[in-house]
N, C-alpha and C positions, 0 to 999 in steps of 0.2 A: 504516495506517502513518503515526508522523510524520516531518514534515522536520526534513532535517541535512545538517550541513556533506559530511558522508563521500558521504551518498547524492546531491547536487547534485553534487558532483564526480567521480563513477564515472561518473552521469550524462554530462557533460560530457568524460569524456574518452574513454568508449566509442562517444557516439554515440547518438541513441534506439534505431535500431534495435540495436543487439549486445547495448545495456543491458537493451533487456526480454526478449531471447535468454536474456542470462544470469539477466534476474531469474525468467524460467520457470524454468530449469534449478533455481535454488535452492528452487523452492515446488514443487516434485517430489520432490526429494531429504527435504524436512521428516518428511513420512508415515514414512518409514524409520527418519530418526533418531529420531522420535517412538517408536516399535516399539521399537528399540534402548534409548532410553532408559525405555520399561515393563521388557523382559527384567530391567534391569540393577535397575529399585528392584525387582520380584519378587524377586528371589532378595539383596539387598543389597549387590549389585557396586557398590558405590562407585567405584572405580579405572575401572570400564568407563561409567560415567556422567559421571564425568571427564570422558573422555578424548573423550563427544560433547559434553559443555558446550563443551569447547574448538574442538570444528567450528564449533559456532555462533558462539562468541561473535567479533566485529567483522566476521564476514560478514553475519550478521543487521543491525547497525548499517549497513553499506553500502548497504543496501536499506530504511534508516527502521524496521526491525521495533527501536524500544529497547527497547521491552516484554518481547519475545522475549531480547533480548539481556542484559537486566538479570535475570532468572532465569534464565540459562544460568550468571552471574557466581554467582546462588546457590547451584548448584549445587558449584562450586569452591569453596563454606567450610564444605559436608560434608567431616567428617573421621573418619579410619577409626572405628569401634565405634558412628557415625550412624545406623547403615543408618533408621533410623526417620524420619530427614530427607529424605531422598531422595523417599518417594510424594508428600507433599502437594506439591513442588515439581513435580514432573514434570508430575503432572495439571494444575497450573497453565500449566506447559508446552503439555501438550495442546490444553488451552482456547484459548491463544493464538494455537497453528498453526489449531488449525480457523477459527479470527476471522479471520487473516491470508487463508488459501484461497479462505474464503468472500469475501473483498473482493478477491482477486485474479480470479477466476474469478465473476464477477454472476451474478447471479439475469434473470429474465427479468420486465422491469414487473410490475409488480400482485402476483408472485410472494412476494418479498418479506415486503408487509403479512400477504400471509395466512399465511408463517410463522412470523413473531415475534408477531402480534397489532398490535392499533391502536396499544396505549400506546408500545410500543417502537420500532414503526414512528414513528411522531410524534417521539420523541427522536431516530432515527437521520437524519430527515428535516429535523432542527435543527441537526444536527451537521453535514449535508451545505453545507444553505445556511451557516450558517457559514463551509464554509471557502473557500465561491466566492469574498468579496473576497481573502483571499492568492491563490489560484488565477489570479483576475485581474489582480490586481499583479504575481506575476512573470511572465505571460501579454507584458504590456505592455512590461514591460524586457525581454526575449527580443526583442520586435516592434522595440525602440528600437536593441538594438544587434546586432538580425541573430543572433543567438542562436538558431537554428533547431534544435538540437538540444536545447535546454532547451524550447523553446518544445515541441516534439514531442512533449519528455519529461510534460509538462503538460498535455497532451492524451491522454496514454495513460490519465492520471490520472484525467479526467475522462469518457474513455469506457466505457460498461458501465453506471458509475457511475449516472451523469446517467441512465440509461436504465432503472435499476432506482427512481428516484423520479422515474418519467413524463415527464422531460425528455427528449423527442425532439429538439429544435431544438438544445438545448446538446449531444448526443450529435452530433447531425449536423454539426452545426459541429464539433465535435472530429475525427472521423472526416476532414473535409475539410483541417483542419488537418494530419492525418497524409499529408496527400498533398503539402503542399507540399514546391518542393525546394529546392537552394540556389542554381539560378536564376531564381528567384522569389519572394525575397524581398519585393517591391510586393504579391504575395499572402499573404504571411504577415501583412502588416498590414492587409491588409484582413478575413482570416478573426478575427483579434483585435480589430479593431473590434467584428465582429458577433459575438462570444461575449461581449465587454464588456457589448454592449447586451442580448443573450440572460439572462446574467448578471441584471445587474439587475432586468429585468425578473420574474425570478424571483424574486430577493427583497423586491421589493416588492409582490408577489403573494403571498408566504409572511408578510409582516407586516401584509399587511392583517386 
């Protein structure tokens, strides 16, 4: 999932915890409308394809799925006598929600590599490091202005995550992150220190 305005701000005004209450509820709900939306390019319901683009579309945004959201918009410029438009998006659909689940719900270390293969593994493990410096930067302003529910929010992010490309230390600092509360804050900057340094040290170990 990418970051967005929409998703920092559900974030922020539900809270970590409620946010990932309700972002489970929404990566539950997908499977279904995935199903729904097969029924409907079978048989060339346009109108009933519709009508679940429209579920999706800015609830997906709220939660960073653009991807998911930006094909659901496709969906809405099929127009009647299409029906031939409709498969190739859906599955594209499909593809999506499966990507989204699988990075909602990790894999277990090591698991991973041996299911996509080295080479894939290695890019997905490019892209992780990557995106530890944003990760870290708004890590940092969270710790600056007491921001503990973003701060939270950014650790849910990283946990599972971190643990599916053998970073235990970065998992485990996250996980300890999720336990601070809002009076103790002195501990939220000290657990941000140590995923800073965790951090790093990770990618300077991935660029060696």
């Amino acid at each position: 999932m990418q970051p967005n305005h929409a998703r920092h701000s559900l974030a922020r005004d539900l809270g970590a915890d409620a946010y990932v209450a309700v972002l489970d509820a929404f990566m539950e709900q997908l499977p279904g409308q995935v199903a729904d939306l097969d029924a409907a390019a079978a048989v060339g319901d346009v109108p009933r394809a519709r009508y679940v683009a429209h579920q999706l579309i800015g609830t997906a945004v709220d939660f960073g799925a653009v991807g998911l959201d930006d094909l659901a918009r496709r969906i809405l410029s099929v127009g009647p006598g299409e029906d031939a438009a409709l498969r190739p998006i859906v599955e594209l659909i499909g593809t999506e929600v499966d990507r989204l689940r699988a990075a909602h719900h990790p894999r277990t270390a090591g698991s991973l590599e041996i299911e996509v293969g080295p080479a894939a593994y290695a890019e997905l493990l490019d892209q992780f490091i990557g995106r530890l410096p944003q990760q870290v930067t708004s890590l940092t302003a969270a710790a600056a202005t007491g921001d503990l529910p973003w701060a939270r929010y950014i650790g849910h992010e990283l946990i599972g995550t971190a643990g599916e490309f053998g970073a235990a230390g970065l998992n485990d600092l996250a996980h300890r992150l999720m336990t601070v509360d809002q009076a103790r804050l002195d501990l939220l900057h000290e657990v941000v220190s140590d995923i800073v340094v965790e951090a790093r040290r990770l990618q300077a170990g991935h660029d060696v």
